[in-house]
N, C-alpha and C positions, 0 to 999 in steps of 0.2 A: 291170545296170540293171533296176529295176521299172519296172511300168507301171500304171496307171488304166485299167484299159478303159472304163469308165463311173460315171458319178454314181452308180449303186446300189451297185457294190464300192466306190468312195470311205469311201461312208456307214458301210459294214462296216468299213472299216480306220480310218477315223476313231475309230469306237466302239471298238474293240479298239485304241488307243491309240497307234497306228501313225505318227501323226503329230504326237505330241508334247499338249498343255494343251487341252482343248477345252471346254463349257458340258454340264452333263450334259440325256439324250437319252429321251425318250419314244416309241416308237414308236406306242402306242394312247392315246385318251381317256382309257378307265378306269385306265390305270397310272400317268398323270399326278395323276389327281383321288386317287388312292387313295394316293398319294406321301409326302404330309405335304407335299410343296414347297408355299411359298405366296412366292415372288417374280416377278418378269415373265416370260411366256412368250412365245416365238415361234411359229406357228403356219407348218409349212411344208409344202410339196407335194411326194413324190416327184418327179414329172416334172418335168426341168430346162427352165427358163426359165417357170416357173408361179409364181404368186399365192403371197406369204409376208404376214404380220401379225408384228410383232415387238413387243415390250414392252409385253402386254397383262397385266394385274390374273388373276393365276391364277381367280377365280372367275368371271371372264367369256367364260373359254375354252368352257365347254359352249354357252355362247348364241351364239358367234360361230362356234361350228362347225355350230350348226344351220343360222345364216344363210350358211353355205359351201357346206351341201349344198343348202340351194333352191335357190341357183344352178348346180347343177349338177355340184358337186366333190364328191366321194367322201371319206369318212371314212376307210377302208381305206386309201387316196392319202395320209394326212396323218399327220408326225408334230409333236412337240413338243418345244423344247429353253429350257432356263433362258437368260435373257435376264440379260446384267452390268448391273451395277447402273448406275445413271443418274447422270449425269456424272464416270464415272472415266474415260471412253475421253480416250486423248491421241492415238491415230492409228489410222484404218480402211485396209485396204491389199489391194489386188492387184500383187504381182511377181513378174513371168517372170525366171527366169536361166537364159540358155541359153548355154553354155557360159563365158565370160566377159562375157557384156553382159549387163546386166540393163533393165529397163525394168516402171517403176512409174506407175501411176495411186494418188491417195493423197487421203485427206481427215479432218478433225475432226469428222463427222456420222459418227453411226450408218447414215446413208444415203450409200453412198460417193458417189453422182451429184449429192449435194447439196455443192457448194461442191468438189467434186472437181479434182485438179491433178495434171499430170502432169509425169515427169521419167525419165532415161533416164541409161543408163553411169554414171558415177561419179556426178553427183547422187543419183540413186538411190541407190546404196551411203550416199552422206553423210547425206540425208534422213532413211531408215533407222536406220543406222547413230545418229543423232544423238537419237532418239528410243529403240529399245531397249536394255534390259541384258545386260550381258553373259552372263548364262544364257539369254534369250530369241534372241539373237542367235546362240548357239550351236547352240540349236534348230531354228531357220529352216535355220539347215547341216545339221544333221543329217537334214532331211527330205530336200533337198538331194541329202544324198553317198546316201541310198537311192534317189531321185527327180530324178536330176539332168532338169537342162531344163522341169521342172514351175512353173507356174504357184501362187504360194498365196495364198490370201484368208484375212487374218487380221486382228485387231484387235489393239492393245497398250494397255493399262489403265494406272492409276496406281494400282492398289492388285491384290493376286491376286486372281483368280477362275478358276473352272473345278473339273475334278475334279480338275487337278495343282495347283489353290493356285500358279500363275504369272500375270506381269502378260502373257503373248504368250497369246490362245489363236488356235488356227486351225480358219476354220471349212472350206476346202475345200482341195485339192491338187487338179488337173488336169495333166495330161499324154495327154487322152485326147482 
């Protein structure tokens, strides 16, 4: 069994593709601006449970990181990831399986606390289930049989995105 010890090795094994379709990842300003990317960017904070901005205009990223550090937040602190495109998500999701029970919190916003729903044992499975494909679905296992009992935050799209060209990406695994 692996484990998560924390959000910063997450981050590393996410990037190194550890966990299956993710959105590709900027760790500095200038590697973003210097990228060629020009679709929506999410703007996020190392330290968990910190201030994120999601689906902003690639060119308004340098003016809203300025307005990030007057307040106080650190550039060094922040990276950046492409943001999926606007209205393909069909489900936002955090689910735990810990050994056989599973239990989900789930919604159709980009902001899972918006309109957010919860559901637990076999709903869950069904839930799920009823919304992904069969290769995305196989993926959620496969994180799974390396990470069993882990926690995963992911989205499922109606069209691919990500660096794997899949409709599942996942943006977190916990187990930590």
């Amino acid at each position: 069994m692996k484990t998560v010890p924390d959000k910063h090795v997450m981050l590393e094994l996410l990037l190194k593709g550890e966990f299956g379709n993710h959105m590709p990842v900027w760790w500095r300003l200038e590697d973003l601006m210097t990228s060629g990317f020009s679709g929506p960017v999410a703007i996020r904070y190392k330290i968990p449970g910190n201030l994120w901005q999601q689906g902003l205009p690639t060119e308004e990223i340098p003016q809203r990181v300025e307005v990030l550090e007057r307040r106080g937040l650190h550039q060094r602190l922040m990276y950046f990831h492409a943001w999926p495109p606007y209205g393909t998500l069909a489900m936002n999701f955090n689910v735990i399986r810990s050994g056989g029970y599973w239990d989900m919190d789930w919604s159709t916003n980009p902001n899972l606390r918006v309109g957010q729903r919860h559901c637990a044992g076999s709903v869950a499975v069904a839930t799920l289930r009823s919304v992904c494909g069969d290769e995305s679905w196989d993926s959620l296992h496969e994180v799974w049989g390396r990470y069993p009992n882990s926690a995963i935050d992911g989205t499922y799209h109606c069209i691919a995105a990500g660096v794997g060209e899949s409709q599942l990406l996942i943006w977190e695994v916990r187990n930590y």
